[in-house]
VOZA-941407 format. One line per 10 residues: number of its first residue (from 1); their letters; for each residue x, y, z of N, C-alpha, C, O. Coordinates in pm, 1 decimal, always signed. Example, Ala and Ser with C-alpha at 12.3 -4.5 7.8 and 13.67 -1.06 7.14 Angstrom:
VOZA-941407
1) AS) +1319.0 -569.0 +780.0 +1230.0 -450.0 +780.0 +1320.0 -330.0 +780.0 +1423.6 -331.9 +846.5 | +1285.0 -225.0 +708.0 +1367.0 -106.0 +714.0 +1290.0 +3.0 +787.0 +1340.9 +113.8 +803.9
END
This chain:
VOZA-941407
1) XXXXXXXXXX) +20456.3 +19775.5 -1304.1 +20349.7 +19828.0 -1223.2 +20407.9 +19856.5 -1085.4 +20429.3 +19753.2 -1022.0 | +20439.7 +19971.5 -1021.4 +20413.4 +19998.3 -911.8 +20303.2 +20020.6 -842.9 +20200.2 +20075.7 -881.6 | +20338.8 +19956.5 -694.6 +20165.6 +19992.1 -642.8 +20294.9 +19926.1 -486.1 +20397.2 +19858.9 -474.0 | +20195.4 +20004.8 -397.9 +20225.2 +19957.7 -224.5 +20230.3 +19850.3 -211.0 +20181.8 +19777.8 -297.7 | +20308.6 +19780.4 -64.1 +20262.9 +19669.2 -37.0 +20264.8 +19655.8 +127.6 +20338.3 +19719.7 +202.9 | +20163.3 +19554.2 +166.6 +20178.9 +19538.1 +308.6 +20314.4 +19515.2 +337.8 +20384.5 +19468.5 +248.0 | +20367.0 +19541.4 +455.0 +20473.0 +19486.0 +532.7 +20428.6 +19295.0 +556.4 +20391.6 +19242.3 +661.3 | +20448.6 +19230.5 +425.0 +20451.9 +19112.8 +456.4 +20555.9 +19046.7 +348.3 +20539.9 +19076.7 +230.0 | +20673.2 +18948.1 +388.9 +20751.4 +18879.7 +316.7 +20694.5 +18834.8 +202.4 +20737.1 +18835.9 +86.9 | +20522.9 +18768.0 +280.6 +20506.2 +18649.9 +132.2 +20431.9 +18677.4 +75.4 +20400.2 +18585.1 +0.4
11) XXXXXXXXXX) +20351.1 +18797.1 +57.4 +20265.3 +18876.8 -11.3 +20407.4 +18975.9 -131.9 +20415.1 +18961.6 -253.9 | +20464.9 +19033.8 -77.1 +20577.9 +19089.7 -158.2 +20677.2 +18989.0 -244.4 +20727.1 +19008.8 -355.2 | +20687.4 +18892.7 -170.8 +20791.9 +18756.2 -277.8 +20704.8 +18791.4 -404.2 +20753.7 +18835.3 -508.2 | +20478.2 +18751.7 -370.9 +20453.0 +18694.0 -479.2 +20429.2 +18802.1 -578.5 +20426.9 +18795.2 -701.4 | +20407.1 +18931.8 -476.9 +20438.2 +19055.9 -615.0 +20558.2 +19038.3 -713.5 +20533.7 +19008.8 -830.4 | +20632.8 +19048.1 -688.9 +20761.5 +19058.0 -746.9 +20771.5 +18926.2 -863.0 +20818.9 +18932.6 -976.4 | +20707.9 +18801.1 -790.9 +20723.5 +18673.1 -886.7 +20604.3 +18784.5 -1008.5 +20650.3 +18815.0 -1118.6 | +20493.3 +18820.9 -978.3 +20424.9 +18859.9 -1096.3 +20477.3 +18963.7 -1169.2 +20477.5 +18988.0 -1289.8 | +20526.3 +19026.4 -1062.9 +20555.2 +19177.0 -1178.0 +20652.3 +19112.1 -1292.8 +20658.4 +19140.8 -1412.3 | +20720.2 +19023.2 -1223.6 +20874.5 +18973.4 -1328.5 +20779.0 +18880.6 -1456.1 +20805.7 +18903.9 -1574.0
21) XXXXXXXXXX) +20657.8 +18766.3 -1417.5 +20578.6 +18766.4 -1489.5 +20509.7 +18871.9 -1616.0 +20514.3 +18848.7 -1736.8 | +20449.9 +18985.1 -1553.1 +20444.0 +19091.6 -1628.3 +20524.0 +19133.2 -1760.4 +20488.7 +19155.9 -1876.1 | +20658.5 +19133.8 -1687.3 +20769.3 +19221.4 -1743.1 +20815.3 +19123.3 -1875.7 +20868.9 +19166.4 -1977.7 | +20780.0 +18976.9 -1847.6 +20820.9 +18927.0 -1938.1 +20754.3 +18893.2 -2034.3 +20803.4 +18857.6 -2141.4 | +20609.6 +18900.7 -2004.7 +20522.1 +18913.8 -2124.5 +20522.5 +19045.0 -2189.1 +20465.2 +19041.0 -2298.0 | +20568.6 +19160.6 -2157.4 +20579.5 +19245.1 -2228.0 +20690.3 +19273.1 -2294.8 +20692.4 +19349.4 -2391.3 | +20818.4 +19196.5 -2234.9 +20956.0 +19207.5 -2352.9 +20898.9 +19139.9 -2433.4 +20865.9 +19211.7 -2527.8 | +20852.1 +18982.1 -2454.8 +20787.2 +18917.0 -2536.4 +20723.2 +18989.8 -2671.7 +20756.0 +18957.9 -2786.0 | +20621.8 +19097.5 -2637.7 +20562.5 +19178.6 -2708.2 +20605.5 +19257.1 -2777.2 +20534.4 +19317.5 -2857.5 | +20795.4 +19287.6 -2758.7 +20837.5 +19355.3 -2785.9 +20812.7 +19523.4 -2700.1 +20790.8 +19629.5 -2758.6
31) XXXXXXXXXX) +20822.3 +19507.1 -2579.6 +20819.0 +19618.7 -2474.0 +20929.8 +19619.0 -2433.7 +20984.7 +19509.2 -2424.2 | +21009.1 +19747.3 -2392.4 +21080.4 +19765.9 -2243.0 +21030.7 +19842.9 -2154.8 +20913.6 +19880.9 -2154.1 | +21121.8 +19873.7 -2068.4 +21106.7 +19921.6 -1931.5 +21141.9 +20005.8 -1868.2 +21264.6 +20014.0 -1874.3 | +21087.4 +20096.5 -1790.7 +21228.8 +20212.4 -1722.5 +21306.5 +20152.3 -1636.2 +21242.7 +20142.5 -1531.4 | +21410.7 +20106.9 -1625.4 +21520.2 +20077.3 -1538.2 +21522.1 +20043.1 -1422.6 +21570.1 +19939.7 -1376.2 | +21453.2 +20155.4 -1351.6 +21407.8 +20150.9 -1209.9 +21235.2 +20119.5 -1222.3 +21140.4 +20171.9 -1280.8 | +21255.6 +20006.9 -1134.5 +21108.2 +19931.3 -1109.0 +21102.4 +19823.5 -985.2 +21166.9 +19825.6 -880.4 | +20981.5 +19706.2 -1041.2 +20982.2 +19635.7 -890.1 +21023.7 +19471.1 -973.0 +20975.0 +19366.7 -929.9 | +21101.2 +19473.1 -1071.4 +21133.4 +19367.5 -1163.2 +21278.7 +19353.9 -1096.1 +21358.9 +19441.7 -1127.8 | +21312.4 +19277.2 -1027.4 +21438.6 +19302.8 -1036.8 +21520.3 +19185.6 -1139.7 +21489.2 +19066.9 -1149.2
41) XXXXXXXXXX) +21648.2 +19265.4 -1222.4 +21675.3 +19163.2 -1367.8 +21817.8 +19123.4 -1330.1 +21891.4 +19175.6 -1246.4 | +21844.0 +19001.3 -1424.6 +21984.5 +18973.3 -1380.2 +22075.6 +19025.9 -1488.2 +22015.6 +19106.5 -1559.4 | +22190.6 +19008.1 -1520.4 +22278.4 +19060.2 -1607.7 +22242.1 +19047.2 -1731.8 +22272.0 +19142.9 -1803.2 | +22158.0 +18913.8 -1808.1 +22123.9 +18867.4 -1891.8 +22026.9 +18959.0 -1946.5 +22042.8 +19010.1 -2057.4 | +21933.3 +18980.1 -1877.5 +21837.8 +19098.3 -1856.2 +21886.5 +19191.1 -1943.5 +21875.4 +19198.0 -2065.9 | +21951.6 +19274.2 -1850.7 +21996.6 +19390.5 -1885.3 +22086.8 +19382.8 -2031.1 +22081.7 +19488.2 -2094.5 | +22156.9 +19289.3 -2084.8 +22204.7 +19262.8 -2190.1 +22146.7 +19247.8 -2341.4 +22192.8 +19264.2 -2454.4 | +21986.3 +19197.1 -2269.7 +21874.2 +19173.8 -2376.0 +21846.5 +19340.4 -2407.3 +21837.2 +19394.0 -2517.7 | +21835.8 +19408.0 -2261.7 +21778.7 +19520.9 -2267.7 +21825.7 +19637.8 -2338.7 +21747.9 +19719.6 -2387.8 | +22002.0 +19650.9 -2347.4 +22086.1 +19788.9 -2392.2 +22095.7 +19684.1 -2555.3 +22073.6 +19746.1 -2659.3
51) XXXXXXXXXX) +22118.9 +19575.5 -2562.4 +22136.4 +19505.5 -2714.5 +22300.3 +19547.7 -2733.9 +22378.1 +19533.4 -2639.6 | +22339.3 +19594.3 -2848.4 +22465.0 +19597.3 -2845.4 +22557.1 +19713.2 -2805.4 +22670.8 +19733.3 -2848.2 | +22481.3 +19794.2 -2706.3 +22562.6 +19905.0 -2635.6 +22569.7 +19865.5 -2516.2 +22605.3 +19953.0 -2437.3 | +22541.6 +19730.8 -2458.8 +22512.6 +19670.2 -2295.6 +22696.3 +19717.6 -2270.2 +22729.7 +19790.0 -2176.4 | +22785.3 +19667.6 -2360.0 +22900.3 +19650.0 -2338.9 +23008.9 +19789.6 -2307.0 +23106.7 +19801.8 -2233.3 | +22944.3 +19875.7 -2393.2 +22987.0 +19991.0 -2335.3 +22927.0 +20071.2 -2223.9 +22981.4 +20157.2 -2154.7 | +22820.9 +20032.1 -2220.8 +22779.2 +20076.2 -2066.8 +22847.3 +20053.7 -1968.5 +22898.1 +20130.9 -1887.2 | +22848.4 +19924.6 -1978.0 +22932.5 +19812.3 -1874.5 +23064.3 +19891.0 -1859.3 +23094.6 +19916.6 -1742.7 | +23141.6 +19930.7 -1948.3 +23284.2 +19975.1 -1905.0 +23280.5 +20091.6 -1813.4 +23349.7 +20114.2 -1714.2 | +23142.2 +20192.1 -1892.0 +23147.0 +20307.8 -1841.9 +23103.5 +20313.1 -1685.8 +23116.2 +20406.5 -1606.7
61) XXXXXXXXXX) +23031.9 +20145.5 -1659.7 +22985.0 +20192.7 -1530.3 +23131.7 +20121.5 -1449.4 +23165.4 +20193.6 -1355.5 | +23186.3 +20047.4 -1459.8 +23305.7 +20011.5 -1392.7 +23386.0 +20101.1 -1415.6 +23473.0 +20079.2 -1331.4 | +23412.8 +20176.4 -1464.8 +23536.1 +20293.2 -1452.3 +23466.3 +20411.1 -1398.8 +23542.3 +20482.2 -1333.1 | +23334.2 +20458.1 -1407.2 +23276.9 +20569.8 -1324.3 +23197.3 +20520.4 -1209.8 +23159.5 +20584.7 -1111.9 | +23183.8 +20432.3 -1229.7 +23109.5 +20376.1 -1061.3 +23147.5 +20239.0 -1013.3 +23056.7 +20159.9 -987.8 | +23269.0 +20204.3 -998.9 +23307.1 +20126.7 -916.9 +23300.7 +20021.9 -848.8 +23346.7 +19908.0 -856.7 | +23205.1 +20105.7 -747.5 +23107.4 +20052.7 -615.5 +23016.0 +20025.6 -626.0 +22951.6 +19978.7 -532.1 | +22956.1 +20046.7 -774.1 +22786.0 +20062.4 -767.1 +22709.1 +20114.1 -655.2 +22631.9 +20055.2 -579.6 | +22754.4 +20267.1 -660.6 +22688.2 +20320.0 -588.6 +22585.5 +20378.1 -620.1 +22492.4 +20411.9 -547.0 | +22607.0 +20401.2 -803.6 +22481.4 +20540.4 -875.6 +22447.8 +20416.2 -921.7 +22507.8 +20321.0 -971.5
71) XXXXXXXXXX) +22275.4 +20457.8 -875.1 +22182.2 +20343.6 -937.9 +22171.1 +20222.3 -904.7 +22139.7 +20134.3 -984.8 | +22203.4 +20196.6 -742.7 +22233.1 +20055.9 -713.3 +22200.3 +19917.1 -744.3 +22257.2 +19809.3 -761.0 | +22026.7 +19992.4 -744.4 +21941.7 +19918.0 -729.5 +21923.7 +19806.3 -845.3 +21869.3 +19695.9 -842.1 | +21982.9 +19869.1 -937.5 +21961.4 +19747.8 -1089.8 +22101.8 +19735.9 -1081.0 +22177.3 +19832.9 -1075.0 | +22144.3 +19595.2 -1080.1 +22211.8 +19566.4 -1053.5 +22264.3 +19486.3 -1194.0 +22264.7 +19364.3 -1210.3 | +22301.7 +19574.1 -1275.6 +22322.9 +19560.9 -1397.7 +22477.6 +19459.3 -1496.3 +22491.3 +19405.2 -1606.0 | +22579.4 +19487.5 -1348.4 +22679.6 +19408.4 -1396.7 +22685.5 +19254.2 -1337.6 +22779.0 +19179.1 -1365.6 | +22564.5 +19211.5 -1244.3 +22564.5 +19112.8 -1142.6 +22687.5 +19068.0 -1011.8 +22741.4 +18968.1 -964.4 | +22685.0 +19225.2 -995.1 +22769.6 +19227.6 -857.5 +22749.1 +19167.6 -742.8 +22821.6 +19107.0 -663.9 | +22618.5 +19199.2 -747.7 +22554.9 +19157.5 -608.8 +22547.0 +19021.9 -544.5 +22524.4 +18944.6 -637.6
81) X) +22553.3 +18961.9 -445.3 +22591.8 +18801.8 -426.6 +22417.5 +18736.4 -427.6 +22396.8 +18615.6 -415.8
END
């Protein structure tokens, strides 16, 4: 679910705690997701998510993106600190 939010830290933490709520009752259900959202997933995530092509993704994004620059935002190989 996207939707706005005030400019407030702890109103946005508790979005995010629900949306990830959300997100996981609907993998549950057998749902996914578009990629880009307000879920943010960890590597594990994303591993559940591609199933057994996670791994070739993975190469393709370390040999064509590096830096993680395309697509930063999902942070798919758990680069990020």
């Amino acid at each position: 679910i996207l939707r706005s939010m005030p400019q407030d830290e702890q109103a946005i933490a508790q979005a995010l705690i629900y949306n990830r709520s959300l997100f996981d009752q609907s993998r549950d259900l057998g749902g996914t997701r578009y990629p880009i959202s307000a879920v943010q997933l960890e590597r594990a995530d994303w591993e559940r998510h591609y199933g057994p092509e996670f791994e070739r993704l993975a190469a393709a994004k370390r040999r064509y993106d590096p830096d993680n620059l395309l697509a930063s935002g999902p942070d798919m190989l758990g680069k990020r600190p």
